[in-house]
Short mmCIF file of the C-alpha atoms (twelve columns), coordinates in Angstrom:
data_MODEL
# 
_entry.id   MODEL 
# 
loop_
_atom_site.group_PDB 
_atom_site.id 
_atom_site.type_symbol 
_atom_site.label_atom_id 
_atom_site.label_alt_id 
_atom_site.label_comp_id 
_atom_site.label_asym_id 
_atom_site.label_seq_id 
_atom_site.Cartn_x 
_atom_site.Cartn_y 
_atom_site.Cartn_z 
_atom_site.pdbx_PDB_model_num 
ATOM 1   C CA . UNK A 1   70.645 -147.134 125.069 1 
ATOM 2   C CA . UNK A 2   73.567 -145.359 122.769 1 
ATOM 3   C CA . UNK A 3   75.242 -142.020 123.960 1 
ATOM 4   C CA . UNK A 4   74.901 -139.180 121.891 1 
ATOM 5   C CA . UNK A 5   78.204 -137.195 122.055 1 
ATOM 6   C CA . UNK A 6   77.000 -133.644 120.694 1 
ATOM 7   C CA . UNK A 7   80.012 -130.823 119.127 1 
ATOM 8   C CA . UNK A 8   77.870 -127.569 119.227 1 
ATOM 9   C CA . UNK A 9   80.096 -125.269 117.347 1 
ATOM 10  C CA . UNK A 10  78.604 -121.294 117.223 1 
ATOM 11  C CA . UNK A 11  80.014 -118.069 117.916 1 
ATOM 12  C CA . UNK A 12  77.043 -116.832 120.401 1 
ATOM 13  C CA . UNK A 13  77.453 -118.748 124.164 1 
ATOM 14  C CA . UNK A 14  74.264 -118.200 125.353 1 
ATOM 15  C CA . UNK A 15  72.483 -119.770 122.507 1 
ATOM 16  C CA . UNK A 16  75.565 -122.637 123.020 1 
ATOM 17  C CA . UNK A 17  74.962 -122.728 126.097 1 
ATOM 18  C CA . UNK A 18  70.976 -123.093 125.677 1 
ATOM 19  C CA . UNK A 19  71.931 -125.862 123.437 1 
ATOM 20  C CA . UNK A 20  73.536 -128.156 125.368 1 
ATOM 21  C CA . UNK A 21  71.024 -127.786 128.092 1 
ATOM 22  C CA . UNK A 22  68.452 -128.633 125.396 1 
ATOM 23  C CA . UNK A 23  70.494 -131.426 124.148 1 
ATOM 24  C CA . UNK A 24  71.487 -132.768 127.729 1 
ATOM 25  C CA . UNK A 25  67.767 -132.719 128.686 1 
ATOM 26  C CA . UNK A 26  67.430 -135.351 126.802 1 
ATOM 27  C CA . UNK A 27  68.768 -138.963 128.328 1 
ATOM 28  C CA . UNK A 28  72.318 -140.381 127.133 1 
ATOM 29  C CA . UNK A 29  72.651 -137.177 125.147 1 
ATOM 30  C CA . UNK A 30  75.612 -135.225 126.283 1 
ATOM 31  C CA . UNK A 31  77.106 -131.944 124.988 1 
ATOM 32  C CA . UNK A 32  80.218 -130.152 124.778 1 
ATOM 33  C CA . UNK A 33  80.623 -126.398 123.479 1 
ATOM 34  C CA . UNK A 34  82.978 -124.440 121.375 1 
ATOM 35  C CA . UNK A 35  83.083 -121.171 119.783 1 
ATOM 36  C CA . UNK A 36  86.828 -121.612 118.847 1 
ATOM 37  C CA . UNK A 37  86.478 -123.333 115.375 1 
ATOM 38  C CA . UNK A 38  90.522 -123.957 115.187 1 
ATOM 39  C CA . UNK A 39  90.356 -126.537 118.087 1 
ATOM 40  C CA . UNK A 40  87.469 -128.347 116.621 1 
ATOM 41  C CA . UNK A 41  89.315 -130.329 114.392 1 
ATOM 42  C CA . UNK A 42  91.667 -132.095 117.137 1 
ATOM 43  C CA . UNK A 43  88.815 -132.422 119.520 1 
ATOM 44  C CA . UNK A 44  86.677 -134.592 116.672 1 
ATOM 45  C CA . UNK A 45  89.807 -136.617 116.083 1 
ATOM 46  C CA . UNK A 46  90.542 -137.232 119.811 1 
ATOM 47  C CA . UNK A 47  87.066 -137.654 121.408 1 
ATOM 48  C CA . UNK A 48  84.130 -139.963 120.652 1 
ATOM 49  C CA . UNK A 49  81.862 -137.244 118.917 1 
ATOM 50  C CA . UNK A 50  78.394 -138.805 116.987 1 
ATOM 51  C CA . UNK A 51  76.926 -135.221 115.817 1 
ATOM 52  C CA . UNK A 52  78.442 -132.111 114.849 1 
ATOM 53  C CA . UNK A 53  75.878 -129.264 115.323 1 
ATOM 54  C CA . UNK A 54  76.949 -126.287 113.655 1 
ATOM 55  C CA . UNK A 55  75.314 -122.783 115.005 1 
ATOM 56  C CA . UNK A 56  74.744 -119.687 114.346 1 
ATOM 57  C CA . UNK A 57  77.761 -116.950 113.450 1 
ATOM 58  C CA . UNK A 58  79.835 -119.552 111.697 1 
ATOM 59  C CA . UNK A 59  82.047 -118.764 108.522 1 
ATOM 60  C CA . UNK A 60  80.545 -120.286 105.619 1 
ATOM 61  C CA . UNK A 61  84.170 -121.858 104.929 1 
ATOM 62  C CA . UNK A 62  84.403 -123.296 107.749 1 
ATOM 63  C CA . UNK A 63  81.189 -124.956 107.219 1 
ATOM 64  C CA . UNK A 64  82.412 -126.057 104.806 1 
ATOM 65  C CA . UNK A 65  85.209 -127.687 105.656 1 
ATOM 66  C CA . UNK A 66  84.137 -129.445 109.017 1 
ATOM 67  C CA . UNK A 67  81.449 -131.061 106.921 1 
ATOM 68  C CA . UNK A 68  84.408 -132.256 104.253 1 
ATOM 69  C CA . UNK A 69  86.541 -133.481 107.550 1 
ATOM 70  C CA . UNK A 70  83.984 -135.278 109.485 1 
ATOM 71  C CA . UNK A 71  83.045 -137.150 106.269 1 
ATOM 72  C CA . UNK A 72  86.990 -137.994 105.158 1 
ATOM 73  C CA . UNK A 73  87.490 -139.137 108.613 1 
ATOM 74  C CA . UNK A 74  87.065 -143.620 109.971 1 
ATOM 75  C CA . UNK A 75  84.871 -142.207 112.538 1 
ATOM 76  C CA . UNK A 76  80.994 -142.086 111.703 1 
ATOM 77  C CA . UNK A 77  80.103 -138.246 112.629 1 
ATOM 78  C CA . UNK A 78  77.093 -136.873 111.144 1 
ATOM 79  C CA . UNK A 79  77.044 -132.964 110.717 1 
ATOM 80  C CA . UNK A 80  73.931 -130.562 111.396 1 
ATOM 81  C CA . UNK A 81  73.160 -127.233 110.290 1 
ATOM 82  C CA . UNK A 82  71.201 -126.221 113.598 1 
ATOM 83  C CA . UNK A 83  69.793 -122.245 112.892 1 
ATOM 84  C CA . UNK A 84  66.685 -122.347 115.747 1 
ATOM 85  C CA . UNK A 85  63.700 -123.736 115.287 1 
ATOM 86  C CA . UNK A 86  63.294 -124.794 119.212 1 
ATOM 87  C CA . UNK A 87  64.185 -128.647 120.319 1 
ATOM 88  C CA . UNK A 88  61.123 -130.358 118.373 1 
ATOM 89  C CA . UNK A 89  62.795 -129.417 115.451 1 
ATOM 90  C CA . UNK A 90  66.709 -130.879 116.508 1 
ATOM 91  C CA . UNK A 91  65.535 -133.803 118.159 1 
ATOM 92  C CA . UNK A 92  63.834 -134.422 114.636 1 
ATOM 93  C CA . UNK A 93  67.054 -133.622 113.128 1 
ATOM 94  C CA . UNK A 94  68.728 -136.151 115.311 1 
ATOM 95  C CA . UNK A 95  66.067 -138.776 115.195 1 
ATOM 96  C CA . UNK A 96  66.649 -138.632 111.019 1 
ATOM 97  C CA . UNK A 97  69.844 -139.256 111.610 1 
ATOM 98  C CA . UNK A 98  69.385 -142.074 113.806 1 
ATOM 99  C CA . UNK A 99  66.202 -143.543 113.549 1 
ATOM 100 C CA . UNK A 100 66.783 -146.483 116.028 1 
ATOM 101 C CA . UNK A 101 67.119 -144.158 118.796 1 
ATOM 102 C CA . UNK A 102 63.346 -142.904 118.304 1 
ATOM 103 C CA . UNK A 103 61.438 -143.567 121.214 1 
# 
């Protein structure tokens, strides 16, 4: 089975953190947090990282631009606009994204 390596970028930790418990629950998904949009950049480029989830309380610009640099770089990470919607709704999000993985 392929690891999912989750970004979940927001500016509100406990929904973060109620994230990546939500993604983790969920076998060979992992998770990593950050509410610190300048490092996100340099962690994409230096870690294996499959799906961006962007959260609530983020700059539209930045948005913006993490979608343009995850799609300009050799890596294959695919961006989500995650607003709520409870896990049904992101695994579905995931699962469009990678079909293969659905069980």
């Amino acid at each position: 089975m392929k690891t999912l390596n989750f970004l979940v970028i927001g500016k509100n930790q406990e929904i973060l953190e109620t994230l990546k418990r939500i993604i983790e629950n969920n076998e060979g998904w992992s998770a990593k947090i950050q509410s610190d949009e300048t490092i996100c950049p340099d962690y994409i480029k230096g870690n294996q990282v499959d799906i961006v989830l962007l959260s609530s309380g983020l700059e539209e610009k930045f948005e913006n631009d993490i979608k343009v640099f995850c799609e300009n770089l050799d890596k294959n990470v695919k961006v989500i606009d995650h607003y709520g919607g409870g896990s049904g709704l992101l695994k579905n999000e995931v699962y469009a994204l990678f079909p293969n993985l659905q069980p």
